[in-house]
N, C-alpha and C positions, 0 to 999 in steps of 0.2 A: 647470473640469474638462472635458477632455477628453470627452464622452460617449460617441462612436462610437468611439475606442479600451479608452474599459469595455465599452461593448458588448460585442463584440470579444470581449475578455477573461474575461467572463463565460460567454459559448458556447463558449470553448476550454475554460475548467474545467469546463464542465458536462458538456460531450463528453467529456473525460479521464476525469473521475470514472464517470460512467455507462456506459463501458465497460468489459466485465466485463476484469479484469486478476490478478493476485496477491493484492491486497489483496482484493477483490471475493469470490474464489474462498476465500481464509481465513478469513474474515466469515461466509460462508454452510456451511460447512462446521464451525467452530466452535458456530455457532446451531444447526446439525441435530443436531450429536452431543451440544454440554455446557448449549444453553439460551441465551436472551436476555443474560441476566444477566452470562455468560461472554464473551459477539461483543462487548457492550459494552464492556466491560474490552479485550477486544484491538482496539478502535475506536480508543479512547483512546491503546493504542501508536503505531496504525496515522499518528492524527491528530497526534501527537509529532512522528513520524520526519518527516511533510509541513513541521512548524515547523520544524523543523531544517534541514532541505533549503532552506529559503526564507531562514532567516536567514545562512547560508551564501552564498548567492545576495544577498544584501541588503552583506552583509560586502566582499563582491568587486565589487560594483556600487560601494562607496564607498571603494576602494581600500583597506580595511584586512587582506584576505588574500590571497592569492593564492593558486588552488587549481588544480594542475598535474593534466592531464586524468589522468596516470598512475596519482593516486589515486581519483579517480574506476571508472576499470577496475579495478582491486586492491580497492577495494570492491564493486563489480558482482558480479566473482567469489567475494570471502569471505560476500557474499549469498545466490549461486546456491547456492552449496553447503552454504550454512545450511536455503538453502529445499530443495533436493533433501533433505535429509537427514530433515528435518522430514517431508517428503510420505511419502518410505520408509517410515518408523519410523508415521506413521498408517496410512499400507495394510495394513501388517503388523497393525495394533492391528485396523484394523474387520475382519478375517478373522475374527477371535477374538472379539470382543463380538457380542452380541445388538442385533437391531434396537430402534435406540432414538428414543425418543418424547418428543418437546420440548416436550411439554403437562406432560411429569410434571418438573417441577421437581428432586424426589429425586432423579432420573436422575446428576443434577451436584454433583460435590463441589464446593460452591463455599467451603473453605477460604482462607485467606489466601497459604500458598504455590500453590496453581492458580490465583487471580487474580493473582500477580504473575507464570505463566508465561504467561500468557493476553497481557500487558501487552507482557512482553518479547519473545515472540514476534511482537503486530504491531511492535513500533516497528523490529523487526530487518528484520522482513519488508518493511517499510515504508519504511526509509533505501535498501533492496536495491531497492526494486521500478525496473525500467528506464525506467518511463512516468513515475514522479514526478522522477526523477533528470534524464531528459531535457527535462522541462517549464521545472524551476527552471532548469537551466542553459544552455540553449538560448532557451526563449521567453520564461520572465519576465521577462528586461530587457528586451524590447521595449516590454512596457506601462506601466515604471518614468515614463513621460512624460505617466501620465493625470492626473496635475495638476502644476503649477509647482513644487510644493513636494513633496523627496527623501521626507520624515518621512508627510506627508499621503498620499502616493501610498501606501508602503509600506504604511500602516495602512489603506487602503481596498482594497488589494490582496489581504492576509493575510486582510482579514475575510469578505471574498466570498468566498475559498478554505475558511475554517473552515463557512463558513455552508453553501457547498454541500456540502464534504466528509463534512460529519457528519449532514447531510440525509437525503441519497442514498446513505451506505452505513446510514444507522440504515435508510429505507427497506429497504434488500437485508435487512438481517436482521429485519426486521419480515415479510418474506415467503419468507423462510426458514420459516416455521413453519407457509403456507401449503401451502408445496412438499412439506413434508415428508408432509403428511398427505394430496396428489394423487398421491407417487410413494414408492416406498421409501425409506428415508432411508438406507440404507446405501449405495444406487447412487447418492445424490448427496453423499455424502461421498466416496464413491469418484470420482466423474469429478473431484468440486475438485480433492481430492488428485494426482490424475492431472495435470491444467492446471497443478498446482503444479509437478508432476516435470518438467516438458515447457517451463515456464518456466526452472527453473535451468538443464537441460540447454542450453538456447537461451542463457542467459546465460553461461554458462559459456564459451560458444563463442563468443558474439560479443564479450565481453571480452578473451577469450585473441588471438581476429584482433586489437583494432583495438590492444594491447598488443606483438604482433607488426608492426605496419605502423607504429608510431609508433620501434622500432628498428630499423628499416631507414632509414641514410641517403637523405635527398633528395637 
């Protein structure tokens, strides 16, 4: 085993993960308003969408697909605008709810369809986000060579990635409940929501150029 290119790899995901992003800001804003219980559930979206994006990446590494950057940006954007839309429709909601308290459990309807929108929201949020998108397709094949063996590597790669993934955002929404009760919770569900809106609009944009620059002959 390669060690210094796990190394390597290990401080890129930890850096990736640990900086605040989409998913980060939907974690902590989910914790503030519906509860542990609920971030959790959208964790598990969130950690879906990362498998996904990796097996994808693991597919085309082994020449079984081929995945033309086009759809890549056509996703980007059916993302942004899933995420823009989502941030709206919260701004709009905490205008009108009462400040709320993530001690009090009751706060949160945690029925069976709110944890499957809880679910589907990260995993949406999560295939969309541009820092996971760019990682697997861009960096992960580099590290595909931290051992001799295609199967080995893949499986010590994914596992470091779950291990910190779910680490460090259970982390964030473990201190979510912190926050809430040092600052209002409404003002930080509002700035997530805000990073959210400010993310699609960003992606939105920079999808649409690199969509435009890829139809323009060379």
């Amino acid at each position: 085993m390669n060690l210094s290119l796990l190394a390597t790899y290990s401080l890129a995901v930890l850096l990736l993960i640990i900086t605040p992003g989409p998913v980060v800001a939907l974690l902590i804003s989910t914790a503030t308003r519906e509860g542990q219980r609920q971030a959790f559930m959208t964790l598990l979206g969130t950690n879906g969408a990362s498998l996904l994006l990796m097996t994808i990446a693991v597919l085309t590494l082994a020449g079984v697909v081929h995945l033309s950057p086009v759809y890549l940006y056509l996703l980007g954007i059916a993302g942004s605008f899933y995420i823009g839309f989502g941030a709206i429709s919260e701004l709009l909601t905490i205008r009108k709810l009462p400040n709320v308290n993530i001690d009090n459990e009751s706060t949160s309807t945690l029925n069976e369809t709110t944890k499957n929108s809880g679910l589907v929201r990260g995993f949406i949020i999560g295939v969309a986000n541009p820092k996971d998108i760019l990682f697997f397709v861009a960096f992960f094949p580099q590290f595909i060579a931290v051992t001799h063996n295609f199967s080995t590597s893949v499986i010590t790669l994914s596992s470091i990635w779950v291990l910190f993934d779910v680490s460090i955002l259970s982390l964030y929404i473990l201190c979510a409940k912190w926050w809430s009760k040092a600052f209002n919770s409404r003002w930080i569900e509002g700035l997530c929501e805000g990073f959210l809106l400010a993310v699609a609009v960003g992606g939105v944009f920079y999808n649409s150029q690199q969509l435009l620059l890829l139809s323009v002959p060379s």
